[in-house]
N, C-alpha and C positions, 0 to 999 in steps of 0.2 A: 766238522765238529758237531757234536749232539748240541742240540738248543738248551739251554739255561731251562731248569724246570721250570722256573714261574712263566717261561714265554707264553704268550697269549695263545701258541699255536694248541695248549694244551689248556685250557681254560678251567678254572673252579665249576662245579655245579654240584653242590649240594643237594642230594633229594629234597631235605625238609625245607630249604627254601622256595623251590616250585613245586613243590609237587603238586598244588592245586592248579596250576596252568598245565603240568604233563597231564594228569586227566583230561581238561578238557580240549588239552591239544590232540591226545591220544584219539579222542573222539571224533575230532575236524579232519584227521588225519586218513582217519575208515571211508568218510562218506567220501574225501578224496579218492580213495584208492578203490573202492567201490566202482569207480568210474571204468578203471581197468578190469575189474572183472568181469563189468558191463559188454565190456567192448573186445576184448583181445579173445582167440581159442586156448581153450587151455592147455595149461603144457603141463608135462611131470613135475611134482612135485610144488606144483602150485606157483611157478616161477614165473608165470606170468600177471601175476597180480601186483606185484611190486613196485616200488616206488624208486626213483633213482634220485641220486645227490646230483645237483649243480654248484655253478661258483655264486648262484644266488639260495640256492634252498633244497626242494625237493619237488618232483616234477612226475606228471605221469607220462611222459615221454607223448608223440602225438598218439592220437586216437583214432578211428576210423567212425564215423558215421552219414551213413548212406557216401553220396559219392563226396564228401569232404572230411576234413581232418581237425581237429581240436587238437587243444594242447591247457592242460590247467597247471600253471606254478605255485608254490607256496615258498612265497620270496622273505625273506629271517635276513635281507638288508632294510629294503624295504617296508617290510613287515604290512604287506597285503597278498590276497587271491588275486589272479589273473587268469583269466581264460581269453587264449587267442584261437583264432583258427586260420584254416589255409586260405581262405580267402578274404583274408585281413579286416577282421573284425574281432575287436577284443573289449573287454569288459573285466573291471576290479572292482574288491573292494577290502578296504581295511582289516589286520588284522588287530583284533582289540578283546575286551573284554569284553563278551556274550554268551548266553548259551548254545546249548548243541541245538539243540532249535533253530536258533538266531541264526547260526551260521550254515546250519543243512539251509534253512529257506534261503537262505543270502547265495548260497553255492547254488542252488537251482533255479534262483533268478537270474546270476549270472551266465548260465548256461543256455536261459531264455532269451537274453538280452542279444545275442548271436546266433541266435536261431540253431539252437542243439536242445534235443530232446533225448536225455536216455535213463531208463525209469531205473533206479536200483532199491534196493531193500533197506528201511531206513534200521533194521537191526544191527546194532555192534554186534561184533563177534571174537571172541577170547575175551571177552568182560562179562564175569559170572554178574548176573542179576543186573544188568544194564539194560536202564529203560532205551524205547526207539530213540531214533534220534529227533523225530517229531516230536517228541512226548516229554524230552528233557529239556525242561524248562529253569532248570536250575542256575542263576547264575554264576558264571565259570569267572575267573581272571585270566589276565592274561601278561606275564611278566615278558617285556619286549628281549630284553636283556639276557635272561636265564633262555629263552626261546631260542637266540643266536647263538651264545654260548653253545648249546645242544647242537645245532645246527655245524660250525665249526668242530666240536668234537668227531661229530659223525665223517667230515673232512679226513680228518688227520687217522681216525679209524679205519676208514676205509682203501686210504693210502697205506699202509700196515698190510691188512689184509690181503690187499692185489698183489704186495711181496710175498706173501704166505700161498696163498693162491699158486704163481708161476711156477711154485717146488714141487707141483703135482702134476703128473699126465695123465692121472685116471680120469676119469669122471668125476666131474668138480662143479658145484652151482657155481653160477658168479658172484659176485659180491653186492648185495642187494639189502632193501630197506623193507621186513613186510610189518606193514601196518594191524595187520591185527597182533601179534606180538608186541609190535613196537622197539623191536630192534634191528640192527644190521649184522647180515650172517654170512656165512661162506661154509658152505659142505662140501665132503670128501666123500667117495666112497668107493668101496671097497672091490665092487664087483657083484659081490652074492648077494644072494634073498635074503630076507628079514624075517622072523615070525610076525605074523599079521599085528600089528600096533593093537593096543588095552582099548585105544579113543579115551574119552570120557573129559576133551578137552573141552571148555565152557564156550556155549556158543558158537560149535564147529561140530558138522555130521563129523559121525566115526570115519565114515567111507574117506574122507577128506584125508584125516588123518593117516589112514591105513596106506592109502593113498603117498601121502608125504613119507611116510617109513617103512615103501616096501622093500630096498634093500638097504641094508647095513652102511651105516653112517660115522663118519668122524665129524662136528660139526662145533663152529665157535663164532664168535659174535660179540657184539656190547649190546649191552642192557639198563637205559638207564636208572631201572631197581623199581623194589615194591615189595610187600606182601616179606616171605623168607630172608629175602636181599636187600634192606635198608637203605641203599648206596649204589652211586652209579658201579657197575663191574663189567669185566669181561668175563666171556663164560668158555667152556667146552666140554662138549658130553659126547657120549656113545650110543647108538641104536644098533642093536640090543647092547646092555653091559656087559662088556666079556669077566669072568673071575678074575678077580685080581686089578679091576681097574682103579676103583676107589684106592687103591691100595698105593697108586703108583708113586713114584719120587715128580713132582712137576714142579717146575721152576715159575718165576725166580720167587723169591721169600716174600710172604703174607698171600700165595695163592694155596688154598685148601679144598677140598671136596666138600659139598654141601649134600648132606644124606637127604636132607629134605626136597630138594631140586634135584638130585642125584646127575649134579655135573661137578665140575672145578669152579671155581670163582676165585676171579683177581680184582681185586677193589683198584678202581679207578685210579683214588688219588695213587695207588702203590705207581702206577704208572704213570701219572702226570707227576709227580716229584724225582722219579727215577733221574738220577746222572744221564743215563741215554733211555729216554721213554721206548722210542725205536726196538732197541734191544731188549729191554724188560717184555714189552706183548709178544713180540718176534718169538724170545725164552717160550713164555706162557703157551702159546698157537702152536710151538712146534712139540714141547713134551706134551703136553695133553691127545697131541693128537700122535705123541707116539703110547701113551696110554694105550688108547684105542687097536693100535695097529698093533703091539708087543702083543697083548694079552687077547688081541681076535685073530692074531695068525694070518695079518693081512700080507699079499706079497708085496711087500714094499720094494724090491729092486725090482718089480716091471711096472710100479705105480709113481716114484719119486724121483726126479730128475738134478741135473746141477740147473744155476739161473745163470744165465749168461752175463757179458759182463754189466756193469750198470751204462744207462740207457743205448742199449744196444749196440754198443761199439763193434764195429768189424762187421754185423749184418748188413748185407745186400737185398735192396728191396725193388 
């Protein structure tokens, strides 16, 4: 049976109630992820910079430097930083109200505290007119509550997704968390080249960009909102738009196309009150991204698969 909408598995979060802790969570979240840029080679598409969900928070998975291994948590039971490493030495410290200052030095003490040294750029990136992160002195809040809240959504998201996800055999990201956006995404893709992306994204070389949309994309996600999108949403858009996408029928009722964002948007709550939440994003993920495919001429019978039965029944391993 679909869970009761009010169940906690799908939690309230109001933009206008944190959104002054999503800022400067948004911010603690960079120089975390910073870390993995620091340290990991790069991969297509920028897939290695990302952040991953735990049953505690969000994690940059271990790290490499010189011949030992880090690991930095951002615990939302908790609610502190942890940096451990492979040779069992770890260091925290609370997560609270401070600025991005307070918490960039507090993150680089802690990575002192264990003997890690690894220098990254205290500039945000995808935050147009966002001072360093040395330099932001501004005190942030920080709502424990709305923070978890978020944390758990991104759970329940992300479990969704990796059902959406197994319906493709093409080339598919995984389902991942990137920090300078600030959301979790999962792309599709088609096969073919892309025309070279516009760029002119705030805070990202073009190359980067161009980079992330060389070829043709189906891609979708949540967002906990901002700026056009008021509200926490799900999203899906096309690289490039084929004719005719805006145009498309996509399910279920209250998702529309945003010309402004030139994707889909499904307002949150539509899915956390939904009779079967499940089923509502599931609707959402799969017509937007048949959008995409109807009206770009993707070959969908050598890309889209059935999913076996649920948890694997009958597979030999």
């Amino acid at each position: 049976m679909p869970l009761p909408a009010t169940h906690d598995a799908w939690p309230p979060l109001p933009l206008a109630e944190w959104q002054d802790t999503l800022a400067g969570l948004h911010r603690w979240l960079q120089a975390v992820g910073k870390l993995r840029l620091a340290c990991t080679p790069w991969t297509n598409h920028s897939w290695h910079v990302t952040l991953a969900l735990t049953a505690r928070g969000l994690s940059t998975g271990p790290l490499p430097c010189a011949h030992r291994f880090f690991q930095v948590d951002v615990d939302f039971l908790a609610h502190r930083l942890v940096v451990q490493t492979s040779d069992d030495r770890s260091s925290a410290m609370p997560l609270q109200a401070q600025s991005v200052a307070d918490f960039h030095r507090g993150l680089l003490e802690r990575l002192a505290a264990v003997g890690i040294s690894v220098p990254i750029s205290p500039q945000p990136c995808e935050i147009a007119d966002a001072l360093p992160f040395d330099q932001d002195t501004q005190p942030r809040p920080y709502d424990a509550d709305a923070a978890q809240r978020f944390w758990r959504l991104l759970l329940q998201a992300d479990r969704v997704l990796r059902i959406f996800r197994a319906r493709f055999v093409g080339k598919s990201s995984p389902v991942h968390f990137f920090w300078g956006s600030m959301d979790l995404a999962v792309t599709r893709f088609s096969g073919r080249t892309a025309p070279p992306h516009p760029g002119g994204i705030p805070m990202l070389a073009d190359w980067i960009a161009r980079e992330a949309y060389s070829h043709e994309v189906s891609s979708c996600g949540f967002w906990a909102g901002g700026g056009a999108i008021p509200y926490p949403a799900f999203y899906g858009y096309a690289y490039p738009e084929p004719a005719g996408f805006a145009q498309h029928a996509v399910q279920p009722a209250g998702a529309c196309y945003n010309a402004q964002m030139r994707e889909f948007v499904l307002p949150y709550e539509v899915v956390r009150t939904a009779a079967d939440p499940d089923a509502a994003l599931l609707a959402f993920l799969q017509s937007t991204y048949e959008a995409a495919a109807i009206h770009g001429g993707w070959d969908r019978a050598a890309l889209e698969t059935e999913l076996p039965p649920a948890g694997g029944s009958g597979l030999r391993r």
